[in-house]
NUSE-156905 format. One record per residue: residue number from 0; x, y, z of N, C-alpha, C, O, CB in turn. Coordinates in steps of 0.1 Angstrom, whole numbers. Glycine has a CB too. Layout:
# NUSE-156905
<n->NUM n_px->X n_py->Y n_pz->Z ca_px->X ca_py->Y ca_pz->Z c_px->X c_py->Y c_pz->Z o_px->X o_py->Y o_pz->Z cb_px->X cb_py->Y cb_pz->Z>
...
This chain:
# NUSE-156905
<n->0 n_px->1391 n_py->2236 n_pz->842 ca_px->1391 ca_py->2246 ca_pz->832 c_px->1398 c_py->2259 c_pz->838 o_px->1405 o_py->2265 o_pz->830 cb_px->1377 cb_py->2249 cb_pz->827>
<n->1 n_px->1397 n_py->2262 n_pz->848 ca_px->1403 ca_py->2274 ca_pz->853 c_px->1417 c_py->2272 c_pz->862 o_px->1426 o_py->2280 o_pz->864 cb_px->1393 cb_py->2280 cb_pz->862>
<n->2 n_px->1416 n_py->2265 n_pz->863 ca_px->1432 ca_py->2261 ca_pz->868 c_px->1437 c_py->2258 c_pz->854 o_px->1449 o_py->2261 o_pz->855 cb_px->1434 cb_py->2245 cb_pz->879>
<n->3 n_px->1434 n_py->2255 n_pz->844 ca_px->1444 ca_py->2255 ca_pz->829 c_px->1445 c_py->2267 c_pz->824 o_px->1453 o_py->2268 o_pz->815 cb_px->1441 cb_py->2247 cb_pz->817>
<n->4 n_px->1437 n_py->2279 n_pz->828 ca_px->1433 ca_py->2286 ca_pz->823 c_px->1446 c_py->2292 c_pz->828 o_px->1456 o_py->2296 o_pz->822 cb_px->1419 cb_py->2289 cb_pz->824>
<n->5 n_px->1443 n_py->2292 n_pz->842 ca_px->1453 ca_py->2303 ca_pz->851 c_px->1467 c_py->2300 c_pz->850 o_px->1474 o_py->2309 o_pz->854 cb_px->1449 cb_py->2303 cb_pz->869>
<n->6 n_px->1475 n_py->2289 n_pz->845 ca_px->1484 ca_py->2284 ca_pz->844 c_px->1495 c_py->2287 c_pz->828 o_px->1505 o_py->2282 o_pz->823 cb_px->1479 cb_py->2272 cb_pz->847>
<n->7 n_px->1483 n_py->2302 n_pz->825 ca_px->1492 ca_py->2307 ca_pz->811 c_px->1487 c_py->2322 c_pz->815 o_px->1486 o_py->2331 o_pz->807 cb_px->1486 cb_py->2301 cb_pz->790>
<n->8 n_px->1485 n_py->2325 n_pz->830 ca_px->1486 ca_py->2341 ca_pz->835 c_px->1490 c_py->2344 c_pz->839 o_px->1490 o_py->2338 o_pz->849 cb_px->1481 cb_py->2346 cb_pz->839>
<n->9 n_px->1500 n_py->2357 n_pz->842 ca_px->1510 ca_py->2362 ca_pz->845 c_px->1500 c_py->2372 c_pz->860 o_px->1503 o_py->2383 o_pz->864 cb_px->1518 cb_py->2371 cb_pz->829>
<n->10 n_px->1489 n_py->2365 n_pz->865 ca_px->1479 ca_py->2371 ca_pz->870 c_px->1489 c_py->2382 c_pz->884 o_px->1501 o_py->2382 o_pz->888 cb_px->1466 cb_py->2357 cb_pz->875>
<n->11 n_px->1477 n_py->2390 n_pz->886 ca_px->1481 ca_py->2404 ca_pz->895 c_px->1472 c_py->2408 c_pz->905 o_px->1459 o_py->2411 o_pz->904 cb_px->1483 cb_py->2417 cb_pz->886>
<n->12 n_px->1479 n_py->2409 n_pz->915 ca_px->1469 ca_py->2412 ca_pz->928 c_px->1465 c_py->2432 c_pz->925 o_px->1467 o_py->2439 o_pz->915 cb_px->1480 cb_py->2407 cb_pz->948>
<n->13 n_px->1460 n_py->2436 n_pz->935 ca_px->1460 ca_py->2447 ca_pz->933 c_px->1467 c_py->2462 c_pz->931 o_px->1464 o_py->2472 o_pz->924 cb_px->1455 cb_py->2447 cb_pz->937>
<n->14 n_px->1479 n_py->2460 n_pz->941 ca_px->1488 ca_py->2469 ca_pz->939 c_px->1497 c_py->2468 c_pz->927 o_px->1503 o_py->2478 o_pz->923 cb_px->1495 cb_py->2468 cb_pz->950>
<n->15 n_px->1499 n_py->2456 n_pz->921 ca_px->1508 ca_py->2455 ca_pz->910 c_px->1501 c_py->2458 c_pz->900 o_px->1507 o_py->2464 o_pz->891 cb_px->1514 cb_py->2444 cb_pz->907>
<n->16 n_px->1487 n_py->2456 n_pz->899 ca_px->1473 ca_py->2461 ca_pz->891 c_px->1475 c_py->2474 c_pz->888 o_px->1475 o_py->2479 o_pz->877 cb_px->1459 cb_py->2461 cb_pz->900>
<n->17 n_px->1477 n_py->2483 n_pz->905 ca_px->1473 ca_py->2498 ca_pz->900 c_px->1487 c_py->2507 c_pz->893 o_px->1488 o_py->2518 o_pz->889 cb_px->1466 cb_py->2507 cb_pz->914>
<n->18 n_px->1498 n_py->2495 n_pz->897 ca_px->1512 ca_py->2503 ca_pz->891 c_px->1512 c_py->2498 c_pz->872 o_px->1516 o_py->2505 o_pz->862 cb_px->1532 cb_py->2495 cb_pz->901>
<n->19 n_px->1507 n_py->2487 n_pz->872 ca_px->1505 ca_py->2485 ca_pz->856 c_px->1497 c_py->2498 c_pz->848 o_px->1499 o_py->2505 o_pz->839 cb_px->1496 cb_py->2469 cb_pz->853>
<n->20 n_px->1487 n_py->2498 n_pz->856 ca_px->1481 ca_py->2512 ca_pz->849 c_px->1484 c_py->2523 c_pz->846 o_px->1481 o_py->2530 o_pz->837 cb_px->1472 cb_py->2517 cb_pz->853>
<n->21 n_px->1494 n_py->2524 n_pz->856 ca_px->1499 ca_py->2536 ca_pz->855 c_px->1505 c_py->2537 c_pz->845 o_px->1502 o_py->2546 o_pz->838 cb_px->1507 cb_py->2539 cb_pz->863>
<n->22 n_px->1516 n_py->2525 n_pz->840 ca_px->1523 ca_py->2523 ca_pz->831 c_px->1514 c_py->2522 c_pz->820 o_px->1521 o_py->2518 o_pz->811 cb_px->1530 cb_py->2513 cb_pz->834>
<n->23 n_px->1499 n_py->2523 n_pz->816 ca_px->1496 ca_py->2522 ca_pz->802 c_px->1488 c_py->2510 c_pz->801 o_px->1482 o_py->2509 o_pz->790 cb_px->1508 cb_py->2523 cb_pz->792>
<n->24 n_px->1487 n_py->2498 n_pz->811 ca_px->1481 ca_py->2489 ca_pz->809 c_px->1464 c_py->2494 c_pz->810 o_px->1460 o_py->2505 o_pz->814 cb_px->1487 cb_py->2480 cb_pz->817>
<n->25 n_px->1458 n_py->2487 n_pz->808 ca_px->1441 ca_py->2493 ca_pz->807 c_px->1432 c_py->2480 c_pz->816 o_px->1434 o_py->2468 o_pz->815 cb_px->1434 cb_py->2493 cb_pz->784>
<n->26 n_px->1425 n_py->2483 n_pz->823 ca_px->1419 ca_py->2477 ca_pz->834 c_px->1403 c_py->2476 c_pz->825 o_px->1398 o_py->2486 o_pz->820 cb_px->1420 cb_py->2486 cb_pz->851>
<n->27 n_px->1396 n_py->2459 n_pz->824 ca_px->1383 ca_py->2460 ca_pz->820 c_px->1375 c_py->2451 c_pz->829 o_px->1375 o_py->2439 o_pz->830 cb_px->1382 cb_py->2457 cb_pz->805>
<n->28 n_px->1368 n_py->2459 n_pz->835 ca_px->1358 ca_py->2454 ca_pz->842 c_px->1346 c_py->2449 c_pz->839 o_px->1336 o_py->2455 o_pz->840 cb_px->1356 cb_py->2460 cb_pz->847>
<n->29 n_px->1346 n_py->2431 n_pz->834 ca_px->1335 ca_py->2424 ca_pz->828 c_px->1321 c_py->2420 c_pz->838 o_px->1312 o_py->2412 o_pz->833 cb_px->1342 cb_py->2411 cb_pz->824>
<n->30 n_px->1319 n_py->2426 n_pz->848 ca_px->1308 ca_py->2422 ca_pz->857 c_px->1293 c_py->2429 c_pz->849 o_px->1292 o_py->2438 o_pz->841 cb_px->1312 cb_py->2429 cb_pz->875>
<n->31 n_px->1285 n_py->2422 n_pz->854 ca_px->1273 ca_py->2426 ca_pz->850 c_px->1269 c_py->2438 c_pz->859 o_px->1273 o_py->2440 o_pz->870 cb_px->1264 cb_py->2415 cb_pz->850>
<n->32 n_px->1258 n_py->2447 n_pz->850 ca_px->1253 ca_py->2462 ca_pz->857 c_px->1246 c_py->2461 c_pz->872 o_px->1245 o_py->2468 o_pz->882 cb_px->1241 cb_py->2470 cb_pz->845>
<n->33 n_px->1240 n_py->2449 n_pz->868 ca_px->1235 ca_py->2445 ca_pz->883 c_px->1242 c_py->2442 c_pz->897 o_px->1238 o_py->2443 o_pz->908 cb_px->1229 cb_py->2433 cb_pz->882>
<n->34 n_px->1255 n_py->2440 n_pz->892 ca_px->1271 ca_py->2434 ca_pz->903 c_px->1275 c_py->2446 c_pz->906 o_px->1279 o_py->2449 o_pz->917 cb_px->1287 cb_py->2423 cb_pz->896>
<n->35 n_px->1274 n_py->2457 n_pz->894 ca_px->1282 ca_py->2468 ca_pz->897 c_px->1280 c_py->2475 c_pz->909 o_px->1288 o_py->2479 o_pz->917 cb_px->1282 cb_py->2476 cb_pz->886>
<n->36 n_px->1261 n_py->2477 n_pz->906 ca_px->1252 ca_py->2485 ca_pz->911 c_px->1257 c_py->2486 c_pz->929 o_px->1261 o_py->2494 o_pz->937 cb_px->1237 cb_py->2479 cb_pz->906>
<n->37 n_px->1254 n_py->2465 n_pz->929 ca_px->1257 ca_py->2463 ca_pz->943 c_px->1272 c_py->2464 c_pz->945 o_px->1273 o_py->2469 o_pz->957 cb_px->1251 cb_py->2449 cb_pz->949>
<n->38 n_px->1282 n_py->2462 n_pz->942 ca_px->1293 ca_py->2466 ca_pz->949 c_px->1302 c_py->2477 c_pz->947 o_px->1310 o_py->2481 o_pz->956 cb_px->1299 cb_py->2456 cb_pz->950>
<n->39 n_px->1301 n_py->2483 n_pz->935 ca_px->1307 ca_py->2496 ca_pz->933 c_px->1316 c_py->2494 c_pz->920 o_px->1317 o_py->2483 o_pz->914 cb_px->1315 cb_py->2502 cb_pz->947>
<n->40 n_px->1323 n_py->2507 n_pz->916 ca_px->1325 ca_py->2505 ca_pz->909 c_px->1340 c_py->2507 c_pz->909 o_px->1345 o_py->2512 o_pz->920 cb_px->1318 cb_py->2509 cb_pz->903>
<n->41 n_px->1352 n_py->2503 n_pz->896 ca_px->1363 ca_py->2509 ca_pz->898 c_px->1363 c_py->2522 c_pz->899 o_px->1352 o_py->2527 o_pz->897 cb_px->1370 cb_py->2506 cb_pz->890>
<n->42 n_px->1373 n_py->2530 n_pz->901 ca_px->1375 ca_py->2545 ca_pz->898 c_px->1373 c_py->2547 c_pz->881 o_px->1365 o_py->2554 o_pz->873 cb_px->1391 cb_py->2550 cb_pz->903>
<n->43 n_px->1387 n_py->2538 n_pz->879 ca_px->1388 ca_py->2541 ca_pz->864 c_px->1394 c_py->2527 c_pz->860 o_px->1404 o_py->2521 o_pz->862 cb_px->1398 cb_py->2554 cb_pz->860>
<n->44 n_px->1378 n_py->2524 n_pz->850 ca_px->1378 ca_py->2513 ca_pz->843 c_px->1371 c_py->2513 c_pz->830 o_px->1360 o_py->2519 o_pz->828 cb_px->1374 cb_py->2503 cb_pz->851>
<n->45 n_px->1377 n_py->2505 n_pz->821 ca_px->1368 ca_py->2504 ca_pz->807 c_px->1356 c_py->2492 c_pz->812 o_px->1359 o_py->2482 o_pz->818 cb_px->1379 cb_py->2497 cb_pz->793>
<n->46 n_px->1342 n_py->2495 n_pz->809 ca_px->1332 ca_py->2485 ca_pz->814 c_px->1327 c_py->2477 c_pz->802 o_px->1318 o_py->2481 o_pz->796 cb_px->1320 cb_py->2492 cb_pz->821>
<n->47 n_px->1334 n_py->2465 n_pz->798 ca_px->1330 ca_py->2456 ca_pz->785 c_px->1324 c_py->2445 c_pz->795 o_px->1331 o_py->2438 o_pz->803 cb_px->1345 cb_py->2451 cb_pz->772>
<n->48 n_px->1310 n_py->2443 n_pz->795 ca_px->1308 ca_py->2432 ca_pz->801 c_px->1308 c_py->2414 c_pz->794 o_px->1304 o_py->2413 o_pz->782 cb_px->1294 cb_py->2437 cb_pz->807>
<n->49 n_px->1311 n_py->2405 n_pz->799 ca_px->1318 ca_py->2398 ca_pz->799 c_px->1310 c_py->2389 c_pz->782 o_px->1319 o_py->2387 o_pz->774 cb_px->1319 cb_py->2391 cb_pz->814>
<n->50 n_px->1304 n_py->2388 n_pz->780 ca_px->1296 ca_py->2387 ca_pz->765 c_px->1299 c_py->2394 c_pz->758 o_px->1297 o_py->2389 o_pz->747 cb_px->1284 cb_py->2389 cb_pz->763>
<n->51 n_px->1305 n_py->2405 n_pz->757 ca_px->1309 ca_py->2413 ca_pz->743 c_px->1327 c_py->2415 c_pz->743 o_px->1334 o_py->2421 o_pz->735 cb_px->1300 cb_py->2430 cb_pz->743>
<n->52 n_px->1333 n_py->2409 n_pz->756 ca_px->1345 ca_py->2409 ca_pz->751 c_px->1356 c_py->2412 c_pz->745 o_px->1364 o_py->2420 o_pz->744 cb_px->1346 cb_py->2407 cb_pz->751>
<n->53 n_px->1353 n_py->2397 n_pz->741 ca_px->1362 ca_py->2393 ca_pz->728 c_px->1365 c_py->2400 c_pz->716 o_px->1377 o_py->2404 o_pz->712 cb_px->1357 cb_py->2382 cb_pz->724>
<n->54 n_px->1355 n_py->2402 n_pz->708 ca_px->1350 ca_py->2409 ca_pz->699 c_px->1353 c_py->2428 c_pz->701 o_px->1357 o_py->2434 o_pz->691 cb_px->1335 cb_py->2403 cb_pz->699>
<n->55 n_px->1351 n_py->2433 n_pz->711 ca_px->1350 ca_py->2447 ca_pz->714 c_px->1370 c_py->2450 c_pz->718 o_px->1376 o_py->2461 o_pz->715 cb_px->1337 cb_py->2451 cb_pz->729>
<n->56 n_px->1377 n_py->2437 n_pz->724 ca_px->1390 ca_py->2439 ca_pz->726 c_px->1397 c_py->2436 c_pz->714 o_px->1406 o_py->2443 o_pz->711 cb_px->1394 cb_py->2431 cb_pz->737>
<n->57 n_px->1394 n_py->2426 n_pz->705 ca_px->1402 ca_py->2424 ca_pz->691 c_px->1406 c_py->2435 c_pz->685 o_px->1396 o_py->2442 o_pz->681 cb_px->1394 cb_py->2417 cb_pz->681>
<n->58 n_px->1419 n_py->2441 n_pz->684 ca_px->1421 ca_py->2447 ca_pz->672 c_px->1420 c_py->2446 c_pz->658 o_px->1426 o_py->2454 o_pz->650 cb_px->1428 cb_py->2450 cb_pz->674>
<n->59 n_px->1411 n_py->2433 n_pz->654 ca_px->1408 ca_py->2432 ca_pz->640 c_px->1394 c_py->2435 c_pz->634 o_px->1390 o_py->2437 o_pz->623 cb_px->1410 cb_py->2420 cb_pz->637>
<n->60 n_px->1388 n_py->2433 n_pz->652 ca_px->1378 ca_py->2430 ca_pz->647 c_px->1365 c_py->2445 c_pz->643 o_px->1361 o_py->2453 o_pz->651 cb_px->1374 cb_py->2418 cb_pz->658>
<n->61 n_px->1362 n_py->2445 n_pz->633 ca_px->1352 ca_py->2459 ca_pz->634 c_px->1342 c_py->2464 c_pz->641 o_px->1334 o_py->2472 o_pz->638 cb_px->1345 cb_py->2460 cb_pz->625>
<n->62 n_px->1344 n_py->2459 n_pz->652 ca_px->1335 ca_py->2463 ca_pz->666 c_px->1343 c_py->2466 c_pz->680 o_px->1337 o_py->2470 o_pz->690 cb_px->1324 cb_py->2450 cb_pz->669>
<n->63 n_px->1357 n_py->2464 n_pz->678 ca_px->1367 ca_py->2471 ca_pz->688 c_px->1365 c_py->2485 c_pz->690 o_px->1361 o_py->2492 o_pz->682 cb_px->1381 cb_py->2469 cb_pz->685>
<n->64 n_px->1369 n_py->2488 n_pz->702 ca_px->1369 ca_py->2498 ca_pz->707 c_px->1384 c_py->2508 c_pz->704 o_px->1396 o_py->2507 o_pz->703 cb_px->1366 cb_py->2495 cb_pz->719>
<n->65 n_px->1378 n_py->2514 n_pz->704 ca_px->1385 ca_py->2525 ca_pz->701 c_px->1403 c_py->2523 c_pz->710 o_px->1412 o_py->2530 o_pz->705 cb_px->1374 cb_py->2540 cb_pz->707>
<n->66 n_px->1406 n_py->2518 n_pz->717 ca_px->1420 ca_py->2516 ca_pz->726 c_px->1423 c_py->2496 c_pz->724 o_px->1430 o_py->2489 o_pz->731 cb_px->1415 cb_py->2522 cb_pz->746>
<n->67 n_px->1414 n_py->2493 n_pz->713 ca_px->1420 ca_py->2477 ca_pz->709 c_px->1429 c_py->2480 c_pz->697 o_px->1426 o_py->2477 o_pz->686 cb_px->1407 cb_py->2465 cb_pz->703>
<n->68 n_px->1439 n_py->2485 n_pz->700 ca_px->1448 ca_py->2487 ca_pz->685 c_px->1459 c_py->2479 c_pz->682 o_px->1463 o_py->2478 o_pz->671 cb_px->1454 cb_py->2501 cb_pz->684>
<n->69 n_px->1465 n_py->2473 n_pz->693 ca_px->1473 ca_py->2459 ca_pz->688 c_px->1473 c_py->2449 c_pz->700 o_px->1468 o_py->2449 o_pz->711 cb_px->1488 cb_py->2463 cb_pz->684>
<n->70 n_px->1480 n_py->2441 n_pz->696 ca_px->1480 ca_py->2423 ca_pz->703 c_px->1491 c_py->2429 c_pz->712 o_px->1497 o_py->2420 o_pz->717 cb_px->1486 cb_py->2404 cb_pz->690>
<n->71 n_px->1496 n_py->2441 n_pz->716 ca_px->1507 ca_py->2444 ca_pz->726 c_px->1501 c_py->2449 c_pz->735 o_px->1509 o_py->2452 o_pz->745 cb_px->1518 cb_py->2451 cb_pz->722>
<n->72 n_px->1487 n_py->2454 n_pz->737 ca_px->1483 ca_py->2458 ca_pz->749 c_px->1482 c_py->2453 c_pz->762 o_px->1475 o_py->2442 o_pz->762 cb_px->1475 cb_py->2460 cb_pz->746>
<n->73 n_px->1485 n_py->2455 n_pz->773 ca_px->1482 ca_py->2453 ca_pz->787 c_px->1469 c_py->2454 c_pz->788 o_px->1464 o_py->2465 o_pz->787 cb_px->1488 cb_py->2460 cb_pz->796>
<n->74 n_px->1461 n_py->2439 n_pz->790 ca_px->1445 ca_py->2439 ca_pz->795 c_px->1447 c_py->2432 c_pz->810 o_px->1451 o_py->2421 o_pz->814 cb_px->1432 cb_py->2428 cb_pz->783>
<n->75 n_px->1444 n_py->2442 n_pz->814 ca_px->1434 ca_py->2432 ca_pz->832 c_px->1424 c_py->2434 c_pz->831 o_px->1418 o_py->2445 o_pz->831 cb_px->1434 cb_py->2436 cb_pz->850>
<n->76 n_px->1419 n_py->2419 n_pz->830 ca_px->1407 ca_py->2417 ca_pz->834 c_px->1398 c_py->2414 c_pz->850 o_px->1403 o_py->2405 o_pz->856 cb_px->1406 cb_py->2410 cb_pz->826>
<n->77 n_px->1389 n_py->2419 n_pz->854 ca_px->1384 ca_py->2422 ca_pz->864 c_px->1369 c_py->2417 c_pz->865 o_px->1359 o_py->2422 o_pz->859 cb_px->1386 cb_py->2436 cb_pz->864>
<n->78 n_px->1368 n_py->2408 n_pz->872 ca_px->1356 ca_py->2404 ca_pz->881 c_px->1350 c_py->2410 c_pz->891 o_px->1351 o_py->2423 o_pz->894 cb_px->1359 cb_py->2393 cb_pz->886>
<n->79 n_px->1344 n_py->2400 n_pz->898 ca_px->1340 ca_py->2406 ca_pz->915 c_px->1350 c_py->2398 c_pz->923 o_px->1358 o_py->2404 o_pz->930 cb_px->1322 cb_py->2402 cb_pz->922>
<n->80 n_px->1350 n_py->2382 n_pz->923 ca_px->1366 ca_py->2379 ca_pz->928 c_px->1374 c_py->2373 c_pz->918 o_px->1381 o_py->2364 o_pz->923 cb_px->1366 cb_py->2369 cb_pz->942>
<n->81 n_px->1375 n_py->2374 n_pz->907 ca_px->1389 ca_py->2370 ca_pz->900 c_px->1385 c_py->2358 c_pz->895 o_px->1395 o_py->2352 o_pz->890 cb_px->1403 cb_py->2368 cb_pz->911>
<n->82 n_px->1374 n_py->2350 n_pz->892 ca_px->1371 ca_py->2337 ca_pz->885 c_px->1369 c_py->2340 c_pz->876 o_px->1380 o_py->2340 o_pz->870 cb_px->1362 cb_py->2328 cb_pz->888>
<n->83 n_px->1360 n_py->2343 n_pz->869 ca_px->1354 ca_py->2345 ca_pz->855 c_px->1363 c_py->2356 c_pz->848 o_px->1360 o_py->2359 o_pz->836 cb_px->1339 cb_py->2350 cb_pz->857>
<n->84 n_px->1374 n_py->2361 n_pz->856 ca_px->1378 ca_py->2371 ca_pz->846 c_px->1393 c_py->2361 c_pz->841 o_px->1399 o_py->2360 o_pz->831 cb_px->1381 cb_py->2389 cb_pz->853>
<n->85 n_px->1395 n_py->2355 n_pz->853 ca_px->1406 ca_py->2340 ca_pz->845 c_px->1404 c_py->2335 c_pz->833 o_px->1413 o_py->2334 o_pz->825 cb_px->1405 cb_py->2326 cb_pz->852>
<n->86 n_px->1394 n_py->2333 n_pz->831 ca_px->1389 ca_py->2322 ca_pz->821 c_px->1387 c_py->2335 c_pz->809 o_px->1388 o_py->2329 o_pz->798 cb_px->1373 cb_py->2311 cb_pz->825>
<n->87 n_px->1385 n_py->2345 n_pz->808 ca_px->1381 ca_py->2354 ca_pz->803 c_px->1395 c_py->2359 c_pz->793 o_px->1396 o_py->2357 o_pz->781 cb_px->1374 cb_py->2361 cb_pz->814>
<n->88 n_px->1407 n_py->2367 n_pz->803 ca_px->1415 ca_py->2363 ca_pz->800 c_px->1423 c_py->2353 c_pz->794 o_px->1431 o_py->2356 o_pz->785 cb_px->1415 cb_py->2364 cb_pz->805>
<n->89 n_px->1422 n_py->2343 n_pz->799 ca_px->1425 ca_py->2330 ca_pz->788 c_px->1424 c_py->2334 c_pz->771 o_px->1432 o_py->2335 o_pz->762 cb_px->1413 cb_py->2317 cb_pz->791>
<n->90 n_px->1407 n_py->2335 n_pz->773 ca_px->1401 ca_py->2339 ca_pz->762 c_px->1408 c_py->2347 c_pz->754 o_px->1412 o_py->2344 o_pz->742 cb_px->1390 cb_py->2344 cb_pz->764>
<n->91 n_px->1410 n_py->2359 n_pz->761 ca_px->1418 ca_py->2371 ca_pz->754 c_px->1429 c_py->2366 c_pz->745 o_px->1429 o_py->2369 o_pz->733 cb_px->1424 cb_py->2381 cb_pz->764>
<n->92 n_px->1441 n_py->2354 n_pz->753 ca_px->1452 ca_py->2350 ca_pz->749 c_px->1445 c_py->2347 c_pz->738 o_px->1447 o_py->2355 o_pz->730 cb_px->1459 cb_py->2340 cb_pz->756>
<n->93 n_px->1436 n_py->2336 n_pz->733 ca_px->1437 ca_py->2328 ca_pz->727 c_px->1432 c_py->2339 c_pz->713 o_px->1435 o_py->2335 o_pz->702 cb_px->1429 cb_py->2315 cb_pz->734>
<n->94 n_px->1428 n_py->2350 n_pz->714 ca_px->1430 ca_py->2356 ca_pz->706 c_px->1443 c_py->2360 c_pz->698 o_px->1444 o_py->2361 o_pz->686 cb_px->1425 cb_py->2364 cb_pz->710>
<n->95 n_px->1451 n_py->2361 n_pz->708 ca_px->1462 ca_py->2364 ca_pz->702 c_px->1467 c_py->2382 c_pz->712 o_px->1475 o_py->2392 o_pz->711 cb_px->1457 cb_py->2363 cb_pz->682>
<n->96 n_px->1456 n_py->2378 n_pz->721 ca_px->1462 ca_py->2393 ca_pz->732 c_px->1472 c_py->2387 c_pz->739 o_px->1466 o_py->2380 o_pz->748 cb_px->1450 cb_py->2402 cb_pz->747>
<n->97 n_px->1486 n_py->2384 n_pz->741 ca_px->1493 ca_py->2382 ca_pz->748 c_px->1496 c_py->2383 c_pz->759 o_px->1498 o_py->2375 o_pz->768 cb_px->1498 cb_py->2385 cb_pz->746>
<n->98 n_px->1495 n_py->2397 n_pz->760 ca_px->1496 ca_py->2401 ca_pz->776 c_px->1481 c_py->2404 c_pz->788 o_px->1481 o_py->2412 o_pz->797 cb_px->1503 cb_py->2415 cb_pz->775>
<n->99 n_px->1474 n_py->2396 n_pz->785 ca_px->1463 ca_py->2397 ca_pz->790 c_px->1462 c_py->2394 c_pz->802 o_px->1468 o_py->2383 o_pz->802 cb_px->1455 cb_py->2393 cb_pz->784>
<n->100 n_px->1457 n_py->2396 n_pz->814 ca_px->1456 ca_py->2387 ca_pz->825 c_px->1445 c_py->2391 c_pz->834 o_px->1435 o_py->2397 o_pz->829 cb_px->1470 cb_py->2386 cb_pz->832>
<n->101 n_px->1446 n_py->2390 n_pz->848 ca_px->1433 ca_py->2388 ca_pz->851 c_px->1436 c_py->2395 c_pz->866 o_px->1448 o_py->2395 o_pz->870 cb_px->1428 cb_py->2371 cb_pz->849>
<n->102 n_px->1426 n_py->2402 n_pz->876 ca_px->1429 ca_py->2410 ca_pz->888 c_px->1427 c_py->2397 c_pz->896 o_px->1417 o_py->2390 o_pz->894 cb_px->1420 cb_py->2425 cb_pz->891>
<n->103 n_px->1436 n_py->2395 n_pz->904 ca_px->1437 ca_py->2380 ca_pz->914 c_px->1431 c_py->2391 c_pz->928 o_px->1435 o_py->2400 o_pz->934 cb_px->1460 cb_py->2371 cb_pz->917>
<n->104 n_px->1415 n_py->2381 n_pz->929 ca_px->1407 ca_py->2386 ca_pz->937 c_px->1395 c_py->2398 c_pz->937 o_px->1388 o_py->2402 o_pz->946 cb_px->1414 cb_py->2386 cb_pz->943>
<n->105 n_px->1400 n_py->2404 n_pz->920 ca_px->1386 ca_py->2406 ca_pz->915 c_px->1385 c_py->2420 c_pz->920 o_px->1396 o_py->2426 o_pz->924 cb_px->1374 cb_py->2395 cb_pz->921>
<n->106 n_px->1372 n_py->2427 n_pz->921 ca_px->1369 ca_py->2441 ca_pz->923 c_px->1369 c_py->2440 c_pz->941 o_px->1368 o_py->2450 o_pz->947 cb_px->1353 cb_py->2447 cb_pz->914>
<n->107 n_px->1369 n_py->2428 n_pz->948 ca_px->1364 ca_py->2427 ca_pz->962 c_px->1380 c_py->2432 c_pz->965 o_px->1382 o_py->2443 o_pz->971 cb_px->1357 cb_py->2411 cb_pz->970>
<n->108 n_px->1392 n_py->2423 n_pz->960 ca_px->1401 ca_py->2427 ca_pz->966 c_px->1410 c_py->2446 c_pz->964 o_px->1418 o_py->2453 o_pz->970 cb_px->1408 cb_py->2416 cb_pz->962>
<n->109 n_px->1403 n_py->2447 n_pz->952 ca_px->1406 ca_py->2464 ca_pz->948 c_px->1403 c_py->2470 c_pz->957 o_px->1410 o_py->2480 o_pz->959 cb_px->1400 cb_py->2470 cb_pz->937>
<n->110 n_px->1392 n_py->2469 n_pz->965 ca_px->1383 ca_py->2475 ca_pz->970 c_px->1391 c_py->2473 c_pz->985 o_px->1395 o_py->2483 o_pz->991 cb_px->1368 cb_py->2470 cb_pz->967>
<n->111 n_px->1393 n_py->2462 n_pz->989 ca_px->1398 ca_py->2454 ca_pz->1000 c_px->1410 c_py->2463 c_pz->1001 o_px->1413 o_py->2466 o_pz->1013 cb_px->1400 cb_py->2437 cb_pz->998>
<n->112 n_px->1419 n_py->2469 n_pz->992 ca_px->1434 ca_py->2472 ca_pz->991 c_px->1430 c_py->2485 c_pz->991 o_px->1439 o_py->2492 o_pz->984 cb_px->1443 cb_py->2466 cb_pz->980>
<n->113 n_px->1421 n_py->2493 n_pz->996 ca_px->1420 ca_py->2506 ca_pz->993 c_px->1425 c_py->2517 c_pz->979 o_px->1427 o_py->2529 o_pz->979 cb_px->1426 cb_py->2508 cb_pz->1004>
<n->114 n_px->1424 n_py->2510 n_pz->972 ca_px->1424 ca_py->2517 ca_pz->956 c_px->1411 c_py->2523 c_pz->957 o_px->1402 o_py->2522 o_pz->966 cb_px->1426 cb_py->2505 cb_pz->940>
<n->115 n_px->1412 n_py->2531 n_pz->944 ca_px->1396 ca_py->2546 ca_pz->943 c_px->1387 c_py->2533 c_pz->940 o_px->1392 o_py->2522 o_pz->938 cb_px->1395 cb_py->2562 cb_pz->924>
<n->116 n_px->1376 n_py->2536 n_pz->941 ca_px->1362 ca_py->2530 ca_pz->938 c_px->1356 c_py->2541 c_pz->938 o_px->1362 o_py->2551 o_pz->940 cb_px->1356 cb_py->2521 cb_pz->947>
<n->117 n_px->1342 n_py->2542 n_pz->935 ca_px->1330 ca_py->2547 ca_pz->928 c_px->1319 c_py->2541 c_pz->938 o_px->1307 o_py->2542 o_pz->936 cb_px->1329 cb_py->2541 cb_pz->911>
């Protein structure tokens, strides 16, 4: 499942991560409050944990957030190492987010690459 998953991701380690943002892409960090606690946090991340996703990123759907406004957005998604936000991602596609993909290696390697943390 995750190897099919990963095989429609345009996936991004961390430095290409933090130049996409720059550019307007939006970083969401799906880990649970308990993961966060212990390993920290991004600097600057949207925190949709991984159950309310789908639904909070849709721009159709009436419980999106306020920055889900079309299927052209740049989503990275963000784990602790990059598994669950694969498949997650996927997910997103299959919404119909296009450009969705996933941080290759998760919040360890953000952290690992000396980007801000919290």
């Amino acid at each position: 499942m995750l190897a099919a998953a990963r095989t429609r991701l345009d996936r991004v380690g961390p430095t290409e991560a933090a130049l996409l943002l720059a550019d307007g892409a939006r970083l969401v960090d799906i880990r649970p409050g308990w993961q966060r606690e212990q390993e920290g946090e991004f600097a600057e991340a949207l925190v949709i944990e991984r159950n309310h996703l789908e639904w909070r990123l849709d721009p159709t759907s009436d419980a999106r957030i306020p920055e889900a406004v079309d299927d052209d957005q740049v989503w990275i998604v963000a784990c602790s190492e990059g598994y669950t936000s694969s498949l997650a991602a996927a997910s997103l596609q299959e919404l119909g987010l296009h450009r969705a993909t996933d941080l290759d290696g998760g919040f360890r390697a953000w952290k690992a690459s000396g980007l801000p943390v919290r």
